[in-house]
Every structure is written in C-alpha cells, then in structure tokens.
N, C-alpha and C positions, 0 to 999 in steps of 0.2 A: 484534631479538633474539626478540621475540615477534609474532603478530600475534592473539594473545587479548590481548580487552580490557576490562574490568569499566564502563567507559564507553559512552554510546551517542549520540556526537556526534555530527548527524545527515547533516553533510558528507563523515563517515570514511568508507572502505570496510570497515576493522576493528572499526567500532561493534560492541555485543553483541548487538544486534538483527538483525545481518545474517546471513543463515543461505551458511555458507562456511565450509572446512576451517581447523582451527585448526594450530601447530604454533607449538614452539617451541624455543632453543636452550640448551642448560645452558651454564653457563658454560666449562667446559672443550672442548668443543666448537665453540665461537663461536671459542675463540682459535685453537684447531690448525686452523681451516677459515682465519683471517686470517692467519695464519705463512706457511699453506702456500701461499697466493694469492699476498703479499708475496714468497716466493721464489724463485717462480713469474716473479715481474716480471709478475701481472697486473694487480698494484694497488700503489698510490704510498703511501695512507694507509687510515684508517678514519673513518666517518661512524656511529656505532650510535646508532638511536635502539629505541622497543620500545612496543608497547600495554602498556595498565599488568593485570598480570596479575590478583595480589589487591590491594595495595596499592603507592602511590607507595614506601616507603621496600624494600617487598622489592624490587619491580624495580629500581628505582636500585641496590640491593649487588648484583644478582645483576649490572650490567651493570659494576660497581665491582668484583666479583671475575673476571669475564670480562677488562676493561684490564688488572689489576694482573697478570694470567696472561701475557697478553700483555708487559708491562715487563718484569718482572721474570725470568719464565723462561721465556721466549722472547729477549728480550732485544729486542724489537720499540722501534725509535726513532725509527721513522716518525711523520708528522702523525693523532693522532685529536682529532677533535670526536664528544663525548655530546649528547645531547639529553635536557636534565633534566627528570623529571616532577614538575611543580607539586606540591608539596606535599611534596615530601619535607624529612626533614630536614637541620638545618644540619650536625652532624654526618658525614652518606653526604655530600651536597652538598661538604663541605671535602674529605673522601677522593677525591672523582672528581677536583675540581680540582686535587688535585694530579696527576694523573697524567696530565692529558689537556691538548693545544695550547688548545682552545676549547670552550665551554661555551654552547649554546642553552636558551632556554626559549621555546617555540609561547605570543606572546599570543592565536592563534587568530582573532581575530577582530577588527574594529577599534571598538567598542564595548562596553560591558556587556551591553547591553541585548540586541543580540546574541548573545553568548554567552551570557545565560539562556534565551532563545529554543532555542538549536541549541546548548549544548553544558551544559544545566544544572545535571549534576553537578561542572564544573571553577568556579572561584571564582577575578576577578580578584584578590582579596587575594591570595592563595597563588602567583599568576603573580608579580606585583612585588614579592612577599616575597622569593621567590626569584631576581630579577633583582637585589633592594639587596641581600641578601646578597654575590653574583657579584661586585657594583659594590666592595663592601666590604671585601673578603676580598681581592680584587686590587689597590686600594689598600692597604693594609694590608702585603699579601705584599712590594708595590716599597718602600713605607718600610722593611721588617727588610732589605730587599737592598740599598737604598744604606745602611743605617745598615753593613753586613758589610762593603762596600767599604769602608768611612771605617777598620773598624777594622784590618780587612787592612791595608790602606795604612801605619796605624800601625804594626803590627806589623812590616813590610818596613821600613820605615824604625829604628824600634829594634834590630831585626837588622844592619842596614846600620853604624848606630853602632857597636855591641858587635863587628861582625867585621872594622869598619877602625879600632876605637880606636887600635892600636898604628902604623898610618901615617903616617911624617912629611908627607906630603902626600895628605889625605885623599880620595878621589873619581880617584885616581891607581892601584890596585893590580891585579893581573889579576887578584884575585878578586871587584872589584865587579860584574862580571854574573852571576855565580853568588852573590854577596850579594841583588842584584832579583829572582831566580831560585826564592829560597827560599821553600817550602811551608810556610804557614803552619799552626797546627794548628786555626783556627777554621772549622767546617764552612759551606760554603755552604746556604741557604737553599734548600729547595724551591720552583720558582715554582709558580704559583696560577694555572692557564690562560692563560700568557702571551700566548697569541695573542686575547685579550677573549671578549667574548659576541657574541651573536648572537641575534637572531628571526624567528618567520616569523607571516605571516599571510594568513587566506585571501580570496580575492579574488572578489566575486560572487555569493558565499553569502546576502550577507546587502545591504541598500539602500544603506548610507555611500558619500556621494560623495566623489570624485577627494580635493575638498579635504579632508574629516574625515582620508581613511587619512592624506595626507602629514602633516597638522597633527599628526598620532599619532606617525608616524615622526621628523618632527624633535623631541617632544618627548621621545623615547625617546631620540635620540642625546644630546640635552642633559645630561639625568636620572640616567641610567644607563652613560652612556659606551659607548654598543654600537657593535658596530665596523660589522656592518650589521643591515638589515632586508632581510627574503626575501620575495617578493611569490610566492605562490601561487595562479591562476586556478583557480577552482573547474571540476572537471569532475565532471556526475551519474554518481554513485555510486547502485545499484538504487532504491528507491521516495525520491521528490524532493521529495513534497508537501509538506512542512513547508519547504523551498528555497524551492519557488516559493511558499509563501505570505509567505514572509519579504523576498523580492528581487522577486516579480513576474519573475523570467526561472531559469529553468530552467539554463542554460550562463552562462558568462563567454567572450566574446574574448580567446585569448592576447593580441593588439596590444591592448588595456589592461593588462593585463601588464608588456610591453614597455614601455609609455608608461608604467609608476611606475618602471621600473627607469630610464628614461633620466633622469626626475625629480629618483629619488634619486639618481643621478651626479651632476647640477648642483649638491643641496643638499651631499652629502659634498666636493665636488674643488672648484666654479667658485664659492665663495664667492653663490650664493644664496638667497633667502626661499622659504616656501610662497608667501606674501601678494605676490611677485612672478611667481607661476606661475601661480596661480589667484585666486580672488576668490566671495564670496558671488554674483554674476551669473551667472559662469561657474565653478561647480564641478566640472566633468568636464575630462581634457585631450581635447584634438583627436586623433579617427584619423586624421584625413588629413595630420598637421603633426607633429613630434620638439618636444617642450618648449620647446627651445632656440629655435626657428625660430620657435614659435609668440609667443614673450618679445619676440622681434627683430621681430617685424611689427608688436606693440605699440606698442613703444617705439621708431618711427621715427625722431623726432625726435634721437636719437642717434645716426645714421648718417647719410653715411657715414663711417668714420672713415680717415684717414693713415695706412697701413700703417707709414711708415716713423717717424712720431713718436708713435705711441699706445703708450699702456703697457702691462706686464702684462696689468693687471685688465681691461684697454679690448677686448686682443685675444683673451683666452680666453670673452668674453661675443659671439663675433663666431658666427655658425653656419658649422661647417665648419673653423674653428679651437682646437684643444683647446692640455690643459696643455705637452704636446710640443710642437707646432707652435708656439706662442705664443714657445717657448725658440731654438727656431727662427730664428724673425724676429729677433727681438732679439740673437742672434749674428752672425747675418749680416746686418744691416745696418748694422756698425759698420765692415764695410769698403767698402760699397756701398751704393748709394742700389736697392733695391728694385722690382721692376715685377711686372706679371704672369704674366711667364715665368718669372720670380724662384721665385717664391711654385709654379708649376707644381713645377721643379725639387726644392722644399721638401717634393715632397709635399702641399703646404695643399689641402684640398678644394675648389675653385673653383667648382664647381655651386653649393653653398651661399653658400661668403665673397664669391663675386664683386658679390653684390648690396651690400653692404653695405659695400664700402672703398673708398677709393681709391688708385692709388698714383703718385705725385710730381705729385699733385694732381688726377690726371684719371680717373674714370669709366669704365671698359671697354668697349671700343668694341662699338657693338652693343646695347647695352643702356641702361637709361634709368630713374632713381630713381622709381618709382613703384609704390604699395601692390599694385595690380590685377597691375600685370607681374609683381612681386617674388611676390607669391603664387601664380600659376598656374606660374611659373619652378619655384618649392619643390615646390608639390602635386604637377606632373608626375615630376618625382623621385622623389618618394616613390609615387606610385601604381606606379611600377615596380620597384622593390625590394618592395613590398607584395605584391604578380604572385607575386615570385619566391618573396617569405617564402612566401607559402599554398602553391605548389605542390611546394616541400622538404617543408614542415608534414603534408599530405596523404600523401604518398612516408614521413615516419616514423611517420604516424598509423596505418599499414595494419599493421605490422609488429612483433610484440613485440621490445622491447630485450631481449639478450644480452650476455652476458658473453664468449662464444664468436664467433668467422663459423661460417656452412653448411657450409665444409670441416671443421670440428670436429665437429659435430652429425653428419654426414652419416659421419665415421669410428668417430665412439662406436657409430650404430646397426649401423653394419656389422662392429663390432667384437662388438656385445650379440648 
C-alpha cells in the first residue's frame, strides 16, 4: 500500500534511511486498481502488505478501509491475506480478521538479538502479541461457530416438530424437506481469518544457523498454530555494512532457501523432528543433498525396506516417495505383489527410492547397499537439477518481473 516507512530496518529496501522515491496508495484507490485487475482475470486474489507510514494502528485501518472497499462494495470474494503491523491494536487487528482469508505477522528475524541489531525500532513482544491474539481470536471465532451450528440444528429440528405435529406418521409428509430446508432466523457468525496465519523470516541477514531458524519454526507451529513459515533469502539492499557485520556474508544462496522450505515440508506433512534433521554437530543442511536424502543416509540401518509390506509412516520417510505415492503403493498392492516396474508405472521416483527398498525381497539389479554408492548415486542427481536450477535462476535474475509480456509494453508505447 505504501512504500514509506517510519522504520529503518537495515535488511529493507523501504527503510527510512534509504534515499528512493516514496509513494503511496489511498485507500479507494488500492481497491478500484484490485476490482479492476480481478476483472480483468489478471489476478486470482490480494496479498497487501505496506511500510508503516506514521504509525502501526493508522496503516493497519487505512489497509482495513482499503479491504472493507473492496468486500463490501465492490463485492470482491476473492482470497486476501494482510500483512499485519506489529503493534497495532487488538481492536484494527479483530476488524482486518474479519474480512480477510489469512493474517501474517514478519517475525523478521530468527532471534531477538538480531532484530535489535537490524531492525531496532520493531519489538519481539509486539510480534507475538499479535500472533496470540491471531491465535486467539480464531479459536474463539470456531467456538461461537460450532456453538451456531448446535443451535441451528436445534432450531430445524423444533421447526420439524411444530410443522409435522399434526402427521399421523411423522417423518412421512412431502413437506419434510422443506421442514430441513427452513431458514433459521439466527445469524451466522463472521469467521476470523479462516484460512490461519502466517510468517515470514529473513534468511542470511543475520548468523543463526540451519538449526536455531527450524527450532523457531516448529516452535511457532506448535504455539501459535501457524499454518506456515516463509523463508526469505536475504538479497543486498544499498549500503550492507551493518549485514555484513552482523552475518559476516553480504548475500544469502537462494539453495539454503530451498533446503528450509524442503525442511519445513517434512516437518509440516512427513511427521518429522528438527532434532532428526539437524544436530548441534551439524547445524547447517547439506547443499549438495534434499533433507530427506540427507536423514536416509543417516539412518541406514533402516533400509532397505519391503515395498510391498512396509507401512505408511515406513514409506513416506523413503526419498523419492511422498504422501501420494505412499497411497499409491498401498492400493496397489493389495491386488499384486509389487516390483520395480510396478513402482516406475506409479510414477515413484526411482533415482531416489531405488537405493533404499526392496521389492519381493531383492535389491535392484545393478546396484548394491552401500553408504559411498548410495551417496554419489544422490549427489549426481542433484548436481544436475542444481545446473539447471542456477541457469533458470540467472535467465529470471536479468529481467524485471511484470505483470504484462513485451507484446503489452511494446502496444502501450506505441499507443503513448
């Protein structure tokens, strides 16, 4: 909404410190620019977040009477996620929730210590004030909503009584589904960001290793019930110095990135630990290895396993086999016994799983359970999807994203 900032976090490119054009959106404005995109069919939903102008509670309403423009008259019922500023109050904060899918708050950074360093005007209290709130308010909201059901329901059914009293055979008349039918006069419950919260944090800014962010993140899903965490790769924003005196590196590698999103995939879906991914030894994940592969080289002693008798939890811990594929197997092999053409068929990744199972007891021909093999098997893999990742990465790094192609751009100038 905005990108003035009364802030001067030293990561931002919006900081106040940075000498760059300001601008910013009224709130009537914001919404007839989102209508008219949306009708457009250029955009599916809205994501607003905003620098914080003068203060956390003015930008929050101005971005609370920008949504409510958009709901209400516009009639917009598309997906928005805000992005809430620390410190606003509970009051703006219950009005946004109500009108929006999902609710963020930036803990910014993966320690305190940190963000007194590089972002000293923001205050961890005021982050997790306003993530319990979130937490609380959305509990709270599901209690008044099943408490509505319960009385609805009662209510159809007292109706039901009173409009078959006179039935010699009750639950018999052709007006019972218009009896089920009948609108109650008790109002439904606004929900409260039903699609949960969200955070992000930035990655590289500052020295926390591999293990501190993840131990953050699981304890954030625990705590707070966040549906996810955002892993942001710090890229330099004009003068660094305070970066690099903070991190000792200037840049972050997007592939550390990637490697907490794959992380946080296992912790969220494949029922695992940090304390199984990482370790005070090794606190950093592996670039040249996916999480998963890296867990499974560990933990050899648990391979290979039975394709055709192991279980769920056995085969979604396998690399190369996810929660699909796992449902996979276990369907079809209740009318057949399994092989490795089987499993090709299934789609299952076999670069990956092939090291690590067997099927109707035998070992894939060719290859041979060993640490050394199994890992130069993997690395190779990956060094070549890695090729490929950098030279896409490079190909969109050259180029500002648009909203338009060249055929657009290139009709506006010739139009102007």
């Amino acid at each position: 909404m905005s990108n003035d900032c009364i802030h001067n976090c030293a990561y931002c490119i919006n900081r106040a410190s940075n000498d760059q054009s300001r601008a910013s959106f009224e709130p009537h404005e914001l919404a007839k620019l989102v209508i008219e995109f949306y009708r457009r069919n250029y955009i599916e939903g809205l994501f607003l977040s905003s620098g914080v102008v003068a203060n956390a509670d003015e930008t929050s309403m101005r971005m609370t009477q920008a949504i409510h423009l958009l709901r209400n008259n516009y009639g917009f019922n598309g997906y928005i996620h805000a992005k809430v500023i620390p410190a606003t109050s509970s009051d703006i904060l219950q009005q946004l929730g109500l009108l929006v899918d999902r609710l963020s708050i930036n803990i910014e950074l993966p320690s305190s210590n940190s963000l007194k360093q590089l972002a000293p005007s923001k205050s961890p209290d005021n982050i997790f004030a306003g993530m319990k709130q979130i937490r609380d308010s959305s509990n709270e909201n599901w209690q008044n909503l099943l408490e509505w059901k319960g009385r609805r329901e009662s209510r159809r059914s007292q109706e039901l009584v009173a409009n078959c009293s006179n039935c010699e055979v009750r639950g018999t008349c052709t007006g019972l589904d218009a009896c089920y039918k009948a609108k109650t006069t008790l109002g439904r419950p606004a929900r409260f960001a039903p699609a949960g919260q969200a955070t992000q944090m930035i990655i590289g800014a500052s020295p926390e290793s591999d293990l501190e962010i993840l131990r953050l993140t699981e304890a954030l899903y625990a705590k707070y019930r966040l549906k996810r965490v955002f892993f942001s790769a710090y890229l330099p924003v004009g003068d660094i110095d305070i970066i690099k005196r903070a991190s000792h590196d200037g840049s972050i590698p997007l592939l550390r990135e990637h490697r907490l999103y794959q992380s946080d995939w296992l912790l969220r879906f494949y029922n695992f630990s940090v304390d199984e991914l990482l370790t005070p030894e090794a606190p950093f994940l592996d670039p040249t290895l996916d999480p998963k592969c890296l867990w499974a080289l560990r933990n050899l002693d648990r391979f290979p396993i039975e394709i055709n008798r192991a279980s769920f939890d056995d085969l979604i811990r396998v690399p190369g086999i996810g929660t699909t594929g796992a449902r996979k197997i276990i369907r079809a092999r209740k009318s057949a016994h399994l092989s490795f053409d089987s499993l090709a068929a299934l789609r299952i990744v076999l670069k990956r799983a092939q090291w690590f199972i067997t099927c109707k007891g035998k070992y894939r021909d060719g290859l041979r359970f060993d640490h050394d093999l199994i890992y130069h098997g993997l690395t190779s893999e990956e060094a070549r999807k890695r090729s490929y990742r950098d030279i896409v990465s490079k190909e969109q790094a050259s180029r500002q994203l648009s909203l338009f192609d060249e055929s657009f751009h290139r009709n506006l100038r010739l139009a102007s």
